[in-house]
KOLBAMAR-462718 format. One record per residue: residue number from 1; x, y, z of N, C-alpha, C in turn. Coordinates in steps of 0.2 Angstrom, whole numbers. Last residue first. Example, Ala and Ser with C-alpha at 12.3 -4.5 7.8 and 13.67 -1.06 7.14 Angstrom:
KOLBAMAR-462718
<site i="2" n_xx="64" n_yy="-11" n_zz="35" ca_xx="68" ca_yy="-5" ca_zz="36" c_xx="64" c_yy="0" c_zz="39"/>
<site i="1" n_xx="66" n_yy="-28" n_zz="39" ca_xx="62" ca_yy="-22" ca_zz="39" c_xx="66" c_yy="-16" c_zz="39"/>
end
This chain:
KOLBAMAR-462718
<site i="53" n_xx="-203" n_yy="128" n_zz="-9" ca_xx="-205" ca_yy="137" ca_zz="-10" c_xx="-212" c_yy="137" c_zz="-12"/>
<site i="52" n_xx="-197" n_yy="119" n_zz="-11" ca_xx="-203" ca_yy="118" ca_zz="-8" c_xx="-207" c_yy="126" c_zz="-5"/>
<site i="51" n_xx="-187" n_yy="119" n_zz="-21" ca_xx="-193" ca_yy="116" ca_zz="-23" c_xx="-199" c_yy="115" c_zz="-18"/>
<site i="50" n_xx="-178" n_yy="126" n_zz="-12" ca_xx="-182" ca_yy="128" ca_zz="-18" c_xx="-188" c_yy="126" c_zz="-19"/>
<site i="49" n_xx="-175" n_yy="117" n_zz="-3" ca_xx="-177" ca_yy="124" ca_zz="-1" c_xx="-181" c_yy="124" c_zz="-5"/>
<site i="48" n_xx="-168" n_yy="107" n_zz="-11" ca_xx="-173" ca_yy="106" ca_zz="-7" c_xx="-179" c_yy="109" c_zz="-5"/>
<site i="47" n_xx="-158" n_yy="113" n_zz="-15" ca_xx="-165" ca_yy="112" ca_zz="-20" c_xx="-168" c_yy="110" c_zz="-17"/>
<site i="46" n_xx="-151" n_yy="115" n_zz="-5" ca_xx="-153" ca_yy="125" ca_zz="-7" c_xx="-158" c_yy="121" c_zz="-12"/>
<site i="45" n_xx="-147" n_yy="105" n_zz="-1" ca_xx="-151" ca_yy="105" ca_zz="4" c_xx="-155" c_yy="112" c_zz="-1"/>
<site i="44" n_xx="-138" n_yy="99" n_zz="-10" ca_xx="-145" ca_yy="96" ca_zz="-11" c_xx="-151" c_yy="100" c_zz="-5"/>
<site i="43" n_xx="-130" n_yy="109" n_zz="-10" ca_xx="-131" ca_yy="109" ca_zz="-15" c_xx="-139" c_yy="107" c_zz="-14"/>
<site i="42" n_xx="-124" n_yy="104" n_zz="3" ca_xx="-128" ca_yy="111" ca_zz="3" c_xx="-132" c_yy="111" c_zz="-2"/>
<site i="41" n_xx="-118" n_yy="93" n_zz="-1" ca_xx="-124" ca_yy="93" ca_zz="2" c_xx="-126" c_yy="99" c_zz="4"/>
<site i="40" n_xx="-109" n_yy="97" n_zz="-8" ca_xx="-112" ca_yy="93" ca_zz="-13" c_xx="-120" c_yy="93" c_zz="-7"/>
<site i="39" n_xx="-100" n_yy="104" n_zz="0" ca_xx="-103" ca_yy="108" ca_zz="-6" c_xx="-109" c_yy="103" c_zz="-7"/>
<site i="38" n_xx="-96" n_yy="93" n_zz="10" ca_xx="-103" ca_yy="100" ca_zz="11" c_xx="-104" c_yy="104" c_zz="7"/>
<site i="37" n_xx="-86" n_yy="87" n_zz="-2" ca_xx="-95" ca_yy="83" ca_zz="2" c_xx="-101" c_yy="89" c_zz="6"/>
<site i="36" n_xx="-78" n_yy="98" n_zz="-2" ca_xx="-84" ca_yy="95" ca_zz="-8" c_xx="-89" c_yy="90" c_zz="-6"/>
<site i="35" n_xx="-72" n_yy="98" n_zz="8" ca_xx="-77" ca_yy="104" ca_zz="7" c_xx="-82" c_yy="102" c_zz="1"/>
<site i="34" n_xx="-68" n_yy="84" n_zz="11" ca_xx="-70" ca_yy="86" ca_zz="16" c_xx="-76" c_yy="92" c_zz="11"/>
<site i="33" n_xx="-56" n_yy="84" n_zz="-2" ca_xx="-63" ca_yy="77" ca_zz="1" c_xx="-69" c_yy="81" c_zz="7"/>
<site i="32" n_xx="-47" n_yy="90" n_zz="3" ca_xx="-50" ca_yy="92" ca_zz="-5" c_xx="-58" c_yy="89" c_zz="-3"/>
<site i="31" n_xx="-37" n_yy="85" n_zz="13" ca_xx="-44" ca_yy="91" ca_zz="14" c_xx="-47" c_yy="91" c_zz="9"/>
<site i="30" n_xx="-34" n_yy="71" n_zz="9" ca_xx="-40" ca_yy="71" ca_zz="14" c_xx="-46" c_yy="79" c_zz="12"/>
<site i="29" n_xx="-25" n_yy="75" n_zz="-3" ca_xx="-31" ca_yy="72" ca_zz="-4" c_xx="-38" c_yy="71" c_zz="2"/>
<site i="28" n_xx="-17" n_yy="83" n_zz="5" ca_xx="-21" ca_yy="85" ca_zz="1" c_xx="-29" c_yy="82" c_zz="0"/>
<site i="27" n_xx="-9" n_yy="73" n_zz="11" ca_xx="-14" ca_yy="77" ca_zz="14" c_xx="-18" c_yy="79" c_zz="11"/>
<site i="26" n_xx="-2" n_yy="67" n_zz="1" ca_xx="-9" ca_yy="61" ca_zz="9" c_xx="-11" c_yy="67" c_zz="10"/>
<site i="25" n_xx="5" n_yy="74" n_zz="-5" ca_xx="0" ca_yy="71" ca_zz="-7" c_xx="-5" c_yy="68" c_zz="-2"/>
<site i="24" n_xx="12" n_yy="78" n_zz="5" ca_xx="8" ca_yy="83" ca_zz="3" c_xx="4" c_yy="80" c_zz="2"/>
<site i="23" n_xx="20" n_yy="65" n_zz="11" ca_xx="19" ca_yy="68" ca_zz="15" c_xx="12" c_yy="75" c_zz="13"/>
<site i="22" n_xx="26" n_yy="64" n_zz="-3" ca_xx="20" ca_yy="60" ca_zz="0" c_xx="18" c_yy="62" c_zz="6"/>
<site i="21" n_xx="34" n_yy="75" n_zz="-4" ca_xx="30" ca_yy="74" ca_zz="-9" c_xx="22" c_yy="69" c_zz="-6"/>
<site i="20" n_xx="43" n_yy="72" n_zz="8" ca_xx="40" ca_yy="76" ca_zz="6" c_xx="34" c_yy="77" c_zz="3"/>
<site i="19" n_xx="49" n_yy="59" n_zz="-1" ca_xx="45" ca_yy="58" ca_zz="7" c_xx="41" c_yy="65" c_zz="8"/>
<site i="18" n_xx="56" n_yy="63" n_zz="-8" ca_xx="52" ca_yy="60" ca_zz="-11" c_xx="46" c_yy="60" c_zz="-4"/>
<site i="17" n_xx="66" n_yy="71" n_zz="-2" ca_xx="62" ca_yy="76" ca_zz="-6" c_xx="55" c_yy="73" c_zz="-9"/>
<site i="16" n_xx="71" n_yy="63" n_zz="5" ca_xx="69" ca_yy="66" ca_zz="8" c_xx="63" c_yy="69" c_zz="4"/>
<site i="15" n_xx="77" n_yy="49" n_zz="1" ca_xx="74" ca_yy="49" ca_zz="-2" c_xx="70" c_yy="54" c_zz="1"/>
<site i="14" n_xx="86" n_yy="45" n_zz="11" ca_xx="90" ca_yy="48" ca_zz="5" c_xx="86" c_yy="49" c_zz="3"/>
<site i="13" n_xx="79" n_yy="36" n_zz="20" ca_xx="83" ca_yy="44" ca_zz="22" c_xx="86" c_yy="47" c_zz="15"/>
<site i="12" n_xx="74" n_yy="24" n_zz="23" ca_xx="81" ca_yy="25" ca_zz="18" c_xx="84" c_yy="31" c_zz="20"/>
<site i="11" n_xx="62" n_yy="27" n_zz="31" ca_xx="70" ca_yy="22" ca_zz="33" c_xx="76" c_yy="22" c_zz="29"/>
<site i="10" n_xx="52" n_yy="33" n_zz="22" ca_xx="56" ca_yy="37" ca_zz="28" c_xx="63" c_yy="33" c_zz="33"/>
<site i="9" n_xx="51" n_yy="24" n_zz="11" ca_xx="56" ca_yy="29" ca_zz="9" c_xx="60" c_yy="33" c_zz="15"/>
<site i="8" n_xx="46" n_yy="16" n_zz="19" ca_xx="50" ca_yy="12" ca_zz="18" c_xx="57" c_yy="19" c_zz="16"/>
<site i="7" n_xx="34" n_yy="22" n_zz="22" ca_xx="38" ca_yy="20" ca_zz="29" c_xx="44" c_yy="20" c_zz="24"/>
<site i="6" n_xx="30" n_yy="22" n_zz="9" ca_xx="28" ca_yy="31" ca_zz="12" c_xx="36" c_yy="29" c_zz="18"/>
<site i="5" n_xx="25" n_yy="11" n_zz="6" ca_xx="30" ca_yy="13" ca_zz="2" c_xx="33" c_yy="21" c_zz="5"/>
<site i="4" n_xx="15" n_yy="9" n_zz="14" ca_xx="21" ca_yy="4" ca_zz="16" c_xx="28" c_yy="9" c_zz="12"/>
<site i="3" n_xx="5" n_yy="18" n_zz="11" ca_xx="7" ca_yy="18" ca_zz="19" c_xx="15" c_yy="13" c_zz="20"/>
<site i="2" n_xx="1" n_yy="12" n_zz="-1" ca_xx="5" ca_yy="20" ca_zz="1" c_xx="6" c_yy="21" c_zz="5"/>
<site i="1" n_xx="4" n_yy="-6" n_zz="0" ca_xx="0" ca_yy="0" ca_zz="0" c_xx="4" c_yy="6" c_zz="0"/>
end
């Protein structure tokens, strides 16, 4: 997994700038995921509204 491959590059230590990279990568992916599920369900909640106008 990306978890195995993440440890293996943090035990080499010559692979900093690689370790960095994955270090961004794993996060980003978390925050990006978070504000698009409350966009997607604000989204359902504002036609919700709407349509019972």
């Amino acid at each position: 997994s990306a978890m195995v491959i993440f440890e293996h590059f943090k035990e080499v230590d010559c692979y900093s700038n690689i370790s960095i990279a994955y270090r961004i990568l794993f996060t980003v992916h978390v925050t990006v995921a978070s504000p698009e599920r409350s966009f997607s369900k604000l989204k359902l909640l504002k036609n919700y509204l709407r349509s019972t106008m």
